[in-house]
C-alpha positions in Angstrom: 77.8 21.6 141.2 77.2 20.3 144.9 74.0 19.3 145.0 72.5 17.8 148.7 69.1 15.8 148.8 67.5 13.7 152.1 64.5 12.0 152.2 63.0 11.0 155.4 59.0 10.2 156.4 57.6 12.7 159.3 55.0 10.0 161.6 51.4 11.9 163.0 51.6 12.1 167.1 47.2 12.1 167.0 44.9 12.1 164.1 45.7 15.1 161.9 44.1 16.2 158.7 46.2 18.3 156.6 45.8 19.5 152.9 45.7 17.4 150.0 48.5 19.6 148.0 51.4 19.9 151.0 53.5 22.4 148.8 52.8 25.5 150.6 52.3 23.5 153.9 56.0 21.9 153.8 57.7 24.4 152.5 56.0 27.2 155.2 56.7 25.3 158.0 60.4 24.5 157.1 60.9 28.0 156.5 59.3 28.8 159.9 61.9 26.2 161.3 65.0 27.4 160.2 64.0 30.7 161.4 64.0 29.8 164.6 66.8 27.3 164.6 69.1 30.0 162.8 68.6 33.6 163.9 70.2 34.8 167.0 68.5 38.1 166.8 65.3 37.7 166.4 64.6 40.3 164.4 60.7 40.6 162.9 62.3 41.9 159.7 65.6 40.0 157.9 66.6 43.6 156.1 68.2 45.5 158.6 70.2 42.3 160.1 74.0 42.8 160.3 74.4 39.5 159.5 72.1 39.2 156.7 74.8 38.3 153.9 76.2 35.5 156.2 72.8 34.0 157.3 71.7 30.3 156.6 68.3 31.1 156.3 68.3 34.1 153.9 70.5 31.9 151.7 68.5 29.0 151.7 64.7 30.1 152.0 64.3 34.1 152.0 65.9 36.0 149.2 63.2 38.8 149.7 66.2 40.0 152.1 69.0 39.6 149.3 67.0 40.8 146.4 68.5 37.6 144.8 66.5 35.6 142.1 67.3 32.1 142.6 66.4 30.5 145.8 68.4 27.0 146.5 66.3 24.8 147.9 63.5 22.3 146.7 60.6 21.1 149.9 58.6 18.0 148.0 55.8 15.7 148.9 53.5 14.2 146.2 51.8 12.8 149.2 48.3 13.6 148.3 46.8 11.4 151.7 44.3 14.5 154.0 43.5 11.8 157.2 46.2 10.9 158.9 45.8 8.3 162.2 48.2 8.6 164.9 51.5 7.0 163.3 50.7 7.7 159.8 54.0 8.9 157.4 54.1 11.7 155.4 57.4 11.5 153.1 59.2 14.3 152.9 62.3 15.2 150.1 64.2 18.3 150.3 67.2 19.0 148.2 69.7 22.2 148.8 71.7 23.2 145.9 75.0 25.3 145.7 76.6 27.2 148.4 73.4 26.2 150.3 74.5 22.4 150.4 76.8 23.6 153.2 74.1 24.6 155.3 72.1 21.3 155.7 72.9 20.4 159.1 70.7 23.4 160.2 68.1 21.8 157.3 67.8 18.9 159.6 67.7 20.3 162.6 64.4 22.7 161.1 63.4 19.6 160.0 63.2 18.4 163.2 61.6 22.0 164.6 58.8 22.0 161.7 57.7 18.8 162.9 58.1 19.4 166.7 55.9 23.0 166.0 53.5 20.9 163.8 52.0 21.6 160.2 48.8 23.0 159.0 46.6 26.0 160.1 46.0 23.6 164.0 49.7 23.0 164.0 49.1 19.4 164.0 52.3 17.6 165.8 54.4 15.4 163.9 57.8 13.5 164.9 60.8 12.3 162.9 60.0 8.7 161.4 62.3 5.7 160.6 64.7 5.2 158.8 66.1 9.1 160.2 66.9 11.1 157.1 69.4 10.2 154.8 72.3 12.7 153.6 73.1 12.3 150.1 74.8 14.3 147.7 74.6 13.9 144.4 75.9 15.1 140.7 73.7 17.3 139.0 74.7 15.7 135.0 75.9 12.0 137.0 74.7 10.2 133.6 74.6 10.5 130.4 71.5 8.7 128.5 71.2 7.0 125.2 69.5 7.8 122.2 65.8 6.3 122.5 62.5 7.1 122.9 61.5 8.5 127.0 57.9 8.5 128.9 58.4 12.2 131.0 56.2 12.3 133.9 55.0 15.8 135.0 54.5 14.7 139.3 54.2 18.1 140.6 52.5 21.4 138.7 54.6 22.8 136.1 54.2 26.2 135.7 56.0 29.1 133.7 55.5 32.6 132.2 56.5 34.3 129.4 56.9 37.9 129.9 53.9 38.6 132.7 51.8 35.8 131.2 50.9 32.1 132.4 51.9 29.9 129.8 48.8 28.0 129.0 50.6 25.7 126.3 52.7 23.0 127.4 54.8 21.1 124.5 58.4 19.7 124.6 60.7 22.7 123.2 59.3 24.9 126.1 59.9 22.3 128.8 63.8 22.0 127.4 64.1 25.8 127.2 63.3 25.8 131.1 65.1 22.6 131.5 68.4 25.0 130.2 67.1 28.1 132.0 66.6 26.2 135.2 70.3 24.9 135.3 71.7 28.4 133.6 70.2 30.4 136.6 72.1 27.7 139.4 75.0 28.1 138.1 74.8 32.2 137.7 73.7 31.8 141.2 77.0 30.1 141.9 78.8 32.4 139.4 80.4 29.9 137.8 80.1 28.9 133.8 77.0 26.5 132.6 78.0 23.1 131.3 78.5 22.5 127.6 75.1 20.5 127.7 73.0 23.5 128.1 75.0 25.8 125.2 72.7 23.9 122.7 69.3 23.5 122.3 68.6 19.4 122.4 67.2 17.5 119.1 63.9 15.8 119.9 60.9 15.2 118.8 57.8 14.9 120.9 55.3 12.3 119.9 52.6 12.5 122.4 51.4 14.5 125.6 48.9 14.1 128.3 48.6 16.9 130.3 46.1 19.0 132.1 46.3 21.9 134.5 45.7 21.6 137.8 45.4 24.9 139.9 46.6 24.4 144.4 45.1 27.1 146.6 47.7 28.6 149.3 47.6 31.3 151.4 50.6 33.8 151.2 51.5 35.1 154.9 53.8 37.8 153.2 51.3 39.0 150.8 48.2 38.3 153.1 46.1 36.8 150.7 44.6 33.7 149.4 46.7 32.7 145.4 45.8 30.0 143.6 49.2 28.5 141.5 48.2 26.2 138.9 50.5 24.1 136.5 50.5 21.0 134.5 51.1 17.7 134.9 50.4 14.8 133.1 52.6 12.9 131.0 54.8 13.3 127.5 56.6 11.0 125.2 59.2 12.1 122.8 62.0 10.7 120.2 65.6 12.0 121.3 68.3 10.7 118.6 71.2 11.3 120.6 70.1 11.3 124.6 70.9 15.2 125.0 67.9 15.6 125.8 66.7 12.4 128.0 70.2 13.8 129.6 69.6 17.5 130.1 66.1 16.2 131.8 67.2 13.6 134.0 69.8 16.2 135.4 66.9 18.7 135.9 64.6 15.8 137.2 66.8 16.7 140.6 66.6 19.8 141.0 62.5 20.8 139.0 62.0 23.4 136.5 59.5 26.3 136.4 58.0 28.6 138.7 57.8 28.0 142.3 60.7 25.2 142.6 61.4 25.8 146.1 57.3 24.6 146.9 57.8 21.4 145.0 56.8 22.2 141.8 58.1 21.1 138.5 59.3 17.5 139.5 59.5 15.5 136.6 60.8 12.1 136.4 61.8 10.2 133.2 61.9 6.2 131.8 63.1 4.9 128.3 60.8 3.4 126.5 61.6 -0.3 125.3 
């Protein structure tokens, strides 16, 4: 599975103050950015467009237009800084999965349009930062971990539902179950067949867990309303006796899990224990 991440640092023109929680922030203005990099037609609407099957953008950010279900792209910043001075960073991490991975030349270049434009409701100006964005691409199971005991570090809301409901109850065999789900639905995506990893369910055992849940306001332009999307985060220790599981997490650690990937949400990150 091609999997394409960058990471790069957008620098503040003037003193800006943006949110604390940059999910919706990021991930808006991108979206805005490729638009206008992308489409040739300028259409108002992406349904009627002859060349909606073909398009970058509706394959990357808008599958509202493709009635498809899995959307290929990951905008992160954990930065939580809301002051910014004139040439203060803000790190930025997006990763494109899939057929998608082809398309990140155009990623860059909206890159470079979102920060031109500016971010936040005063479309603050920003500029590309040093080092310039660094292509990599990467294998989503590149390792396989030992048995061991692992810290898991919940960075960005988790959040998930079962049926129409929130889950409000957070322990280990869910996260694995979205672990498998979120790598499942890639590779549907892709139509091609899941790896043997995620066929069964990993043995661990969880020993402890620190988590609380921490609701982000954002304001939908396509719904026009205010939502608040909470999740947990936190941390969660756990006994794995053969590293499926540290390894089925460390794959997912690249790409999130849960609701609302493509904001930011669901990174995790994972260490071994000594």
């Amino acid at each position: 599975m091609q999997i394409v991440s960058f990471s790069t640092c957008l620098k503040a023109k003037q003193n800006s103050i943006l949110p604390q929680y940059k999910f919706s922030t990021l991930r808006g203005a991108l979206g805005h950015g490729l638009r206008r990099v992308i489409c040739i037609k300028r259409r108002a609407q992406c349904q009627d467009c002859s060349l909606l099957q073909h398009c970058p953008y509706t394959t990357i950010f808008d599958n509202s237009a493709t009635q498809t279900e899995f959307l290929p792209l990951v905008c992160y910043s954990g930065n939580e800084q809301t002051e910014f001075q004139a040439g203060d960073t803000l790190p930025v991490h997006i990763t494109l999965m899939g057929h998608a991975a082809a398309h990140s030349a155009y990623t860059l270049l909206a890159l470079q349009e979102m920060a031109s434009q500016g971010l936040g409701k005063d479309r603050q100006p920003f500029t590309i930062g040093d080092p310039p964005p660094y292509l990599q691409q990467v294998e989503l199971f590149g390792e396989t971990l030992p048995a061991g005991t692992y810290r898991m570090h919940l960075q960005s809301p988790l959040r998930s539902k079962s049926g129409s409901r929130l889950t409000t109850d957070l322990d280990l065999p869910k996260i694995l179950q979205l672990a498998v789900k979120r790598v499942q639905t890639l590779y549907d995506s892709q139509q091609q067949p899941a790896p043997h990893l995620t066929q069964v369910m990993p043995d661990a055992r969880e020993i402890s867990r620190n988590l609380r849940w921490l609701d982000i306001g954002r304001y939908s332009n396509r719904q026009a309303t205010k939502m608040k999307l909470g999740g947990f985060v936190g941390s969660m220790e756990f006994s794995d006796p053969t590293g499926a599981a540290a390894s089925l997490l460390a794959a997912v650690a690249k790409i999130h899990i849960g609701k609302q990937t493509t904001f930011g949400y669901g990174k995790i990150e994972l260490e071994k224990e000594e």
